[in-house]
N, C-alpha and C positions, 0 to 999 in steps of 0.2 A: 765522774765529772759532774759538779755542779751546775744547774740553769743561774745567772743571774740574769734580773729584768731589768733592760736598759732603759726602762720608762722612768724608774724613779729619780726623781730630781731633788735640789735640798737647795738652800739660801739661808744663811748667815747672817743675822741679820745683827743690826747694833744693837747695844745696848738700851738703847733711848726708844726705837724701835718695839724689839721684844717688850719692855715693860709695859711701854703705851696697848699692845695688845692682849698682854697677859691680864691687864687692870680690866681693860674691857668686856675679857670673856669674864672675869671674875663676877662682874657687875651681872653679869648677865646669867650665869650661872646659880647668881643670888637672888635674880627677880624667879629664874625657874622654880625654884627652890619656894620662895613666897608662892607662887601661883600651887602649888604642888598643895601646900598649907591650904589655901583658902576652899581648895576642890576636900581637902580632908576633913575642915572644918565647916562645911557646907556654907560657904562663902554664898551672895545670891551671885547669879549668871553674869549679869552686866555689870558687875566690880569685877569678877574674874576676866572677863572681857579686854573689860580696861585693860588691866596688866597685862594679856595676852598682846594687846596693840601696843605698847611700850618696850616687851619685849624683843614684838620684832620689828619696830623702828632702833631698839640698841643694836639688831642682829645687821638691820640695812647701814647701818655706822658704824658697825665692824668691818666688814666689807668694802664700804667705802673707804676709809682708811685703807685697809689692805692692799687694795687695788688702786691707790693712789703712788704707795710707798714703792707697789711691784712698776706702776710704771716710769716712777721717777729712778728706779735702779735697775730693775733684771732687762726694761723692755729699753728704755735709754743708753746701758751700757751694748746690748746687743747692737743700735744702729749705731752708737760713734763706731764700733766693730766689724762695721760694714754687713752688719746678717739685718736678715726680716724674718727671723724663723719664731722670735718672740711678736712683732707684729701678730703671724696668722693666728698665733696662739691666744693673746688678745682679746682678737675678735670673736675666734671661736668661745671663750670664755666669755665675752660681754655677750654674745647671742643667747648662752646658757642665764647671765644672771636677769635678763630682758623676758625670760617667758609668763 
């Protein structure tokens, strides 16, 4: 008999969707990638810096995107549905990206 975990969840998302955050991790995958270079090529400190903060204001706009699109569909669709169960989930989630 097989265990499956009932935790794992999935979302479909559109086309226009997926691309807009495919492009974004790309972008960001790319500055990694540069930063990666500058520490090899003995960049000084506060140019790699820089990039470091750029980085992760692309990562705080990933995110926000994400969690824009999650609550105009998974969290939306759940109350026209009458549930709150994405609600709790939510918050528990914004309490995590707040620390």
């Amino acid at each position: 008999m097989s265990e499956q975990c009932c935790c794992v969840k999935t979302k479909k998302r559109s086309e226009k969707e997926y691309k807009s955050l495919i492009n974004r991790l790309s972008r960001i995958e790319g500055q990694i990638r540069g930063i990666r270079n500058m520490v090899e090529n003995d960049a000084y400190c506060t140019d790699i810096l820089t990039q470091a903060s750029a980085v992760s204001a692309a990562i705080d706009a990933f995110n926000r995107e994400l969690l824009a699109n999650h609550i105009k569909t998974c969290v939306a669709d759940d109350i026209r549905n009458g549930g709150d169960e994405k609600i709790d989930e939510l918050l528990y989630t914004l309490r995590k990206l707040m620390r």
